[in-house]
C-alpha positions as CSV (number, residue, x, y, z in Angstrom):
1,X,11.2,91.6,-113.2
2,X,10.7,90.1,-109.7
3,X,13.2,87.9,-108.0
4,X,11.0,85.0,-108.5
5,X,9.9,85.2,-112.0
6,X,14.2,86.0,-112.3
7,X,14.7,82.5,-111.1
8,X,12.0,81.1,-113.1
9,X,13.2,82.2,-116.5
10,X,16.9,81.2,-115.2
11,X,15.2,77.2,-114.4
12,X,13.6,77.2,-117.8
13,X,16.8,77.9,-120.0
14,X,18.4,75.1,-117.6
15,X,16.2,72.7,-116.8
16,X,16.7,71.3,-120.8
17,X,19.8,70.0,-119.9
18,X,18.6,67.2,-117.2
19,X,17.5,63.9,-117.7
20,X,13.6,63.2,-117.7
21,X,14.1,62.3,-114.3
22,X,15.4,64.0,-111.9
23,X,16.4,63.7,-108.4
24,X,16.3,66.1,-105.4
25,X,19.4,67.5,-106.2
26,X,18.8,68.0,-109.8
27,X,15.3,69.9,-108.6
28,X,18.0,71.9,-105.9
29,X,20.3,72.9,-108.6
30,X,17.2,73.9,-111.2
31,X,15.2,76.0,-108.9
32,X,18.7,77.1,-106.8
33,X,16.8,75.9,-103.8
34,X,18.2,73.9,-100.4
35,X,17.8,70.8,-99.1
36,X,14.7,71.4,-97.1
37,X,12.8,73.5,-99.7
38,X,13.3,70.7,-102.2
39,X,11.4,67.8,-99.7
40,X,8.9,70.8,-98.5
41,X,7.9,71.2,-102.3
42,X,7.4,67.5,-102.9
43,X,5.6,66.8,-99.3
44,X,2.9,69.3,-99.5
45,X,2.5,67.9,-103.3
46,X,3.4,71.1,-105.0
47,X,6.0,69.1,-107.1
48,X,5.0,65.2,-107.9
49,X,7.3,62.9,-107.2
50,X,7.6,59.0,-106.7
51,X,9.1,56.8,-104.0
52,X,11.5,54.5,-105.3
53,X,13.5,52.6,-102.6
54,X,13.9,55.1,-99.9
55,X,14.6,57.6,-103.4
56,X,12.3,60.5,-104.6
57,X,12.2,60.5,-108.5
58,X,10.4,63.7,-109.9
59,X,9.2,63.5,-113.7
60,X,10.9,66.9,-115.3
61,X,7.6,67.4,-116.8
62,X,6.3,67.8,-113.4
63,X,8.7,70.7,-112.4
64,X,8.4,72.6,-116.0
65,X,4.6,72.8,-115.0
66,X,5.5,73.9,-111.2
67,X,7.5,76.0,-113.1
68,X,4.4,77.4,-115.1
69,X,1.8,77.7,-112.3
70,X,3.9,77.7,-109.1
71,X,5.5,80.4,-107.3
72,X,9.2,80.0,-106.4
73,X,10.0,81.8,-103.2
């Protein structure tokens, strides 16, 4: 198993435990990303998230299927 599909299967199992909403530090602590890497992944679109306020809100359905398709590096 490669590092990344290691860090998918650990996101999976944890990602049931977070509201249907998350927020950039729920997204951090899911894919045990930083800071940066969590705003990279929403600005190039590669997670969908909204703008509330001056707030990202990212549907958890949205990261389960970045999860599915994307690659987490």
């Amino acid at each position: 198993m490669t590092k990344a599909e290691a860090i998918k299967t650990r996101a999976h199992k944890s990602i049931k435990k977070y509201p249907d909403v998350l927020t950039v530090v729920d997204l951090q602590q899911i894919l045990s990303i930083g800071e940066y890497a969590a705003y990279k992944l929403i600005r190039e679109g590669d997670i969908y998230a909204v703008t509330i306020g001056n707030t990202y809100r990212i549907p958890k359905l949205a990261v389960e299927n970045y999860l599915r398709g994307g690659v987490v590096a």
